[in-house]
C-alpha positions as CSV (number, residue, x, y, z in Angstrom):
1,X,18.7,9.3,-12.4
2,X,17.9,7.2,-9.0
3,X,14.6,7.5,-8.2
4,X,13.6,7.7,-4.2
5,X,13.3,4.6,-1.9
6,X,9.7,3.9,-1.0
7,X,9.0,2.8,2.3
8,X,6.0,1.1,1.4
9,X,6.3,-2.7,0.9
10,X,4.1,-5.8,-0.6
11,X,2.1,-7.0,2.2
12,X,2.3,-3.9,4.5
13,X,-1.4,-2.9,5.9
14,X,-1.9,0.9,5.3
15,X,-4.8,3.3,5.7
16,X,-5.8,5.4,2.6
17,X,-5.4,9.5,3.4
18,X,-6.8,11.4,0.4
19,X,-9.0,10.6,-2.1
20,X,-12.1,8.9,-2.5
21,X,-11.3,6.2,-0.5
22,X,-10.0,8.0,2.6
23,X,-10.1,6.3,5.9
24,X,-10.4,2.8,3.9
25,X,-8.0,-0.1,5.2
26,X,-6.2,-2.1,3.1
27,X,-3.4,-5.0,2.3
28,X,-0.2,-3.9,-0.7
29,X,-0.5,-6.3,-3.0
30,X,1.7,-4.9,-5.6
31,X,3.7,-1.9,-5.6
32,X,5.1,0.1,-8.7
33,X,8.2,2.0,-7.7
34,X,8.7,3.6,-11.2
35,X,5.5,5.2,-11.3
36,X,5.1,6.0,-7.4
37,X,1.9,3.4,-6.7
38,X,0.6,1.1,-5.7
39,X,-2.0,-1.4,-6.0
40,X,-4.2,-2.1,-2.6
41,X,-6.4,-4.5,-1.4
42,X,-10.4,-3.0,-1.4
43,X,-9.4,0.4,-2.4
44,X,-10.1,2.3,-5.6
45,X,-12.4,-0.5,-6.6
46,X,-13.0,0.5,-10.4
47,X,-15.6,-1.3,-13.3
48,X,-14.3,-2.5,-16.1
49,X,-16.5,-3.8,-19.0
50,X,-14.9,-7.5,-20.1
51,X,-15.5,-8.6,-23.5
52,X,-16.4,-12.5,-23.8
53,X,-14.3,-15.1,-24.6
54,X,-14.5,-18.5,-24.9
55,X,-12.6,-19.3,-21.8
56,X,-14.3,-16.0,-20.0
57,X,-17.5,-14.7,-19.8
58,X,-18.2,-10.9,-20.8
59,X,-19.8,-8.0,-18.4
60,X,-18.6,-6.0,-15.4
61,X,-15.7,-6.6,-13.6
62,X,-14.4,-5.1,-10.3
63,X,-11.4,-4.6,-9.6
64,X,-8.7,-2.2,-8.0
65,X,-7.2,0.0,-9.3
66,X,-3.6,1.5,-8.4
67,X,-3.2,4.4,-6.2
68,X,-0.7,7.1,-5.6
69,X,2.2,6.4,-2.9
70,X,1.5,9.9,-1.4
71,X,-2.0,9.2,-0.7
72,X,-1.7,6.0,1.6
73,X,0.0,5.7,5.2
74,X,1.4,3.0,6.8
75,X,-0.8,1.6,9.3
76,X,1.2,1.8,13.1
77,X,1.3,-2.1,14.4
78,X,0.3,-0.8,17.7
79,X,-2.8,1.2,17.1
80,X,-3.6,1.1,13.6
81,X,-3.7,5.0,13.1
82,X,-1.9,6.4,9.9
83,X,2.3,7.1,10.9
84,X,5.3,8.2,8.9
85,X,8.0,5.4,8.2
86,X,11.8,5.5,9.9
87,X,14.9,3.0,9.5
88,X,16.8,2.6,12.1
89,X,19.9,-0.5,12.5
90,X,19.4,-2.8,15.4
91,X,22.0,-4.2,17.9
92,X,22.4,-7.5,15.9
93,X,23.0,-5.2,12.6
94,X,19.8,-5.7,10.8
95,X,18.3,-2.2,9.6
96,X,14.1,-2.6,10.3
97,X,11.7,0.3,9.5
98,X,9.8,1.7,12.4
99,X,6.6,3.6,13.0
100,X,7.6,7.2,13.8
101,X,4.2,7.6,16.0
102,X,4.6,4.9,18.6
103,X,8.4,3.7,17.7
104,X,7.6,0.6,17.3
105,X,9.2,-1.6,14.6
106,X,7.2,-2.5,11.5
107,X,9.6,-5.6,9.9
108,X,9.9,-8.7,11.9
C-alpha cells in the first residue's frame, strides 16, 4: 500500500493550527512520513525525567515532541500566514511547490 506524499519538508517554516500550540512558529527538523509527523522546532515542548549517567546528569529535560502533519501549515514566503501547498512544473522543467494563497513558489 503507497502511502500519500507529504508536502511538508525538513527545513520548511510552518505555523501550528490546532492544538496546544496553535499560532506557534516553527522550523521541520525532522519529518516522519510513516506515521504522518513531524518533529518542529519550539513546539510541543514536553518534560522528560533523565536518569543519571556517568557521561549525563539526571533531572528534567525539554524537549519537542512530534506533532501531527494535519495540525501544522506551511508558512506563505510572502506573508507568513498559514497556506495550502501546490506543485506546479516550471518552464525550465523543474516541478517547485507553491503557496496556494499568494502563488508564490516555496522551493528555490
Amino acid at each position: 500500500m503507497s502511502r500519500p506524499k507529504l508536502k511538508v519538508k525538513k527545513g520548511d517554516h510552518v505555523v501550528v493550527i490546532a492544538g496546544r500550540d496553535k499560532g506557534k512558529r516553527g522550523e521541520v527538523l525532522q519529518v516522519n512520513p510513516d506515521e504522518n509527523r513531524a518533529l518542529v522546532q519550539g513546539v510541543n515542548v514536553v518534560v522528560r525525567h533523565q536518569k543519571q549517567t556517568p557521561q549525563q546528569e539526571g533531572g528534567k529535560v525539554s524537549k519537542e515532541a512530534p506533532i501531527h502533519i494535519s495540525n501544522i501549515a506551511v508558512e506563505d514566503p510572502s506573508n507568513g500566514e498559514p497556506t495550502r501547498v501546490g506543485y506546479k512544473i516550471l518552464d525550465d522543467g523543474r516541478k517547485v511547490r507553491f503557496a496556494k494563497r499568494s502563488g508564490e513558489t516555496i522551493d528555490d
